[in-house]
C-alpha positions, -999 to 999 in steps of 0.1 A, spaced: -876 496 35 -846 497 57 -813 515 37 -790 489 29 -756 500 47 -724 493 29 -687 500 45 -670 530 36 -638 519 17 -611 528 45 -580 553 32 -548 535 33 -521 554 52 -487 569 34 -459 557 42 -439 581 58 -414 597 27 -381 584 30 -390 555 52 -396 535 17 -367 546 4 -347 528 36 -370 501 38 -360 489 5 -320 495 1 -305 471 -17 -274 451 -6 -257 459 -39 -257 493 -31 -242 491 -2 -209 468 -13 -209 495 -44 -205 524 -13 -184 496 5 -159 494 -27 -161 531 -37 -154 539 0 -119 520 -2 -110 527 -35 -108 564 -22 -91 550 7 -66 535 -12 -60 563 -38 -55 587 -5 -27 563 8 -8 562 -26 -9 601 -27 1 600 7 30 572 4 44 593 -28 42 626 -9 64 610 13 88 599 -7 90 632 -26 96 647 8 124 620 17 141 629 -15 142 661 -8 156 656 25 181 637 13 190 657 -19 180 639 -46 150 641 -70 131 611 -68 129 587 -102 112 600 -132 96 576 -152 108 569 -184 84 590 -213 73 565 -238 76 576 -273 49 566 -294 61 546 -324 96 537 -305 92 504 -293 83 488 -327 114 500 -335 135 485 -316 117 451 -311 125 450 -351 160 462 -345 167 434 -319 147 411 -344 174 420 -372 206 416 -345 193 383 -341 189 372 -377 223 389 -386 244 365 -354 223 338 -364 231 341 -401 270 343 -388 266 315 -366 253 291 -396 288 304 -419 308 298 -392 295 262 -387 295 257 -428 331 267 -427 338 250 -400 325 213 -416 339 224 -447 371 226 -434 367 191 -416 356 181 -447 385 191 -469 411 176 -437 388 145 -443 396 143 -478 430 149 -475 433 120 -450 415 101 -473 439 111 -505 470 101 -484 455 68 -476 450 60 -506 483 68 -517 502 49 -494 477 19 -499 490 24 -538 527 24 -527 520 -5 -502 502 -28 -528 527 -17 -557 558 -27 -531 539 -59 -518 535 -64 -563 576 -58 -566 587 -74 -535 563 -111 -545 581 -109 -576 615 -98 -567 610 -131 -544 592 -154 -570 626 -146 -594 647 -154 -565 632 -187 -560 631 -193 -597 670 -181 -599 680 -207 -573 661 -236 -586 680 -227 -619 713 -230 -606 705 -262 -591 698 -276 -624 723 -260 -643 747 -288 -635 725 -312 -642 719 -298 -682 756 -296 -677 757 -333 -679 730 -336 -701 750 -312 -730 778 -340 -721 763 -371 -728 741 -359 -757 774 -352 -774 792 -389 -766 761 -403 -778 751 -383 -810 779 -401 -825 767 -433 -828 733 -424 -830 717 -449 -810 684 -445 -794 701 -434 -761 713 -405 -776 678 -397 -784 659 -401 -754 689 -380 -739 680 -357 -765 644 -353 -755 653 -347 -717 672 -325 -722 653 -309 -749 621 -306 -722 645 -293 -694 652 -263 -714 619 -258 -726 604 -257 -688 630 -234 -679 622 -210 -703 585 -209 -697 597 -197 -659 619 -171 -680 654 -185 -676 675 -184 -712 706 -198 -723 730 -183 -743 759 -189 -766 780 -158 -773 801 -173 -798 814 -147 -823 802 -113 -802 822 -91 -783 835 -100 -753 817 -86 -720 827 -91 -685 797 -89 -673 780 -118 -696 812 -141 -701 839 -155 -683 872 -159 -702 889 -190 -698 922 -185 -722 926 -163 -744 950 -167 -775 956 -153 -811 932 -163 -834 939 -164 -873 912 -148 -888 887 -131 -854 897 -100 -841 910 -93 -807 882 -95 -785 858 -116 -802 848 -148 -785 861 -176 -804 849 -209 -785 822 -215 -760 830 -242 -739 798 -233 -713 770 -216 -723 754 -189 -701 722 -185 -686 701 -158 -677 666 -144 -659 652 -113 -672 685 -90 -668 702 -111 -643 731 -136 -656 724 -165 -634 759 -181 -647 786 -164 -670 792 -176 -704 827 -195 -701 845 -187 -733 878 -183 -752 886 -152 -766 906 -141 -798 936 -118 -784 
């Protein structure tokens, strides 16, 4: 029998070392280099740009800027100390706006007080000046009818003689006149037998009197009336001299 013939298994060639390696690079890598590349650049040009200035400043004489050294701890410190500033002005600010409205407050009240006291003069004047008027009125209503009771006093003494029904009805009238004039507060009086006073009678004669002293009133021939404190007519009398 024939040998059966088979293919010898073929030995793959290497790769070439270091062609892999650049056969397979991956485009990470290479932005990494990229970045890394001008990161250097960039740290090159700041060493540079401060070089620089460092020798400008020394051309020119002057040191260039330090920068200030932070102290560990400080700046707690003073962000609290700013924190209490502000609380402090603030705190002044509100007294100064509560003194401030109280003192509005107390002109307020004052303003108020005075109004109310001249509102108390004003309605205890307007009370004293209506009746000051209401007496006036009543006063000169009075004297208008004084003449008239006059009369009345007159005729009520012809008549009470005989005793007629005249004399009564005269009687009544003039009985009622009286009585409505005092319920408006005008009086009448007779000052027979007091003292004389100028300023309540008027003397009409005056003439020795057995038996009154000097100075008395003796006769009334026209009694007086009054309102209150005012004499709305004299007394007209005789006094004892």
């Amino acid at each position: 029998m024939a040998a059966e013939h088979r293919p010898q298994d073929v030995p793959e060639e290497e790769a070439p070392a270091g062609a892999s390696s650049q056969e397979s690079t991956d485009p990470f890598d290479d932005d990494q280099r990229s970045g890394d590349e001008r990161r250097g650049a960039d740290r090159r040009s700041g060493q540079d740009q401060r070089a620089g200035a460092a020798a400008y400043a020394a051309a020119q004489g002057t040191a260039p800027p330090r920068p200030t050294p932070i102290v560990p701890g400080s700046q707690p410190a003073e962000a609290e100390a700013h924190a209490e500033d502000d609380g402090v002005q603030q705190v002044q600010q509100d007294l100064h706006e509560i003194a401030t409205k109280a003192e509005k407050a107390d002109e307020y009240l004052a303003l108020a007080q005075r109004t109310q006291a001249d509102f108390e003069n004003y309605r205890k004047r307007a009370a004293r000046d209506a009746a000051l008027a209401q007496d006036r009125g009543i006063a000169k209503l009075a004297k208008e009818l004084l003449p008239a009771i006059d009369n009345l006093d007159r005729a009520l003494k012809a008549a009470s003689e005989d005793g007629s029904q005249l004399a009564e009805g005269i009687k009544l009238v003039h009985t009622d006149l009286l009585s409505a004039l005092q319920r408006v507060g005008v009086e009448p009086f007779s000052p027979e037998g007091e003292q004389f006073d100028p300023q309540l009678h008027e003397a009409v004669a005056q003439q020795p009197i057995e038996g009154v002293e000097s100075g008395i009133v003796a006769e009334v021939f026209q009694q007086g009336f009054r309102l209150g404190d005012s004499v709305l007519r004299p007394a007209r009398v005789l006094v004892a001299a």
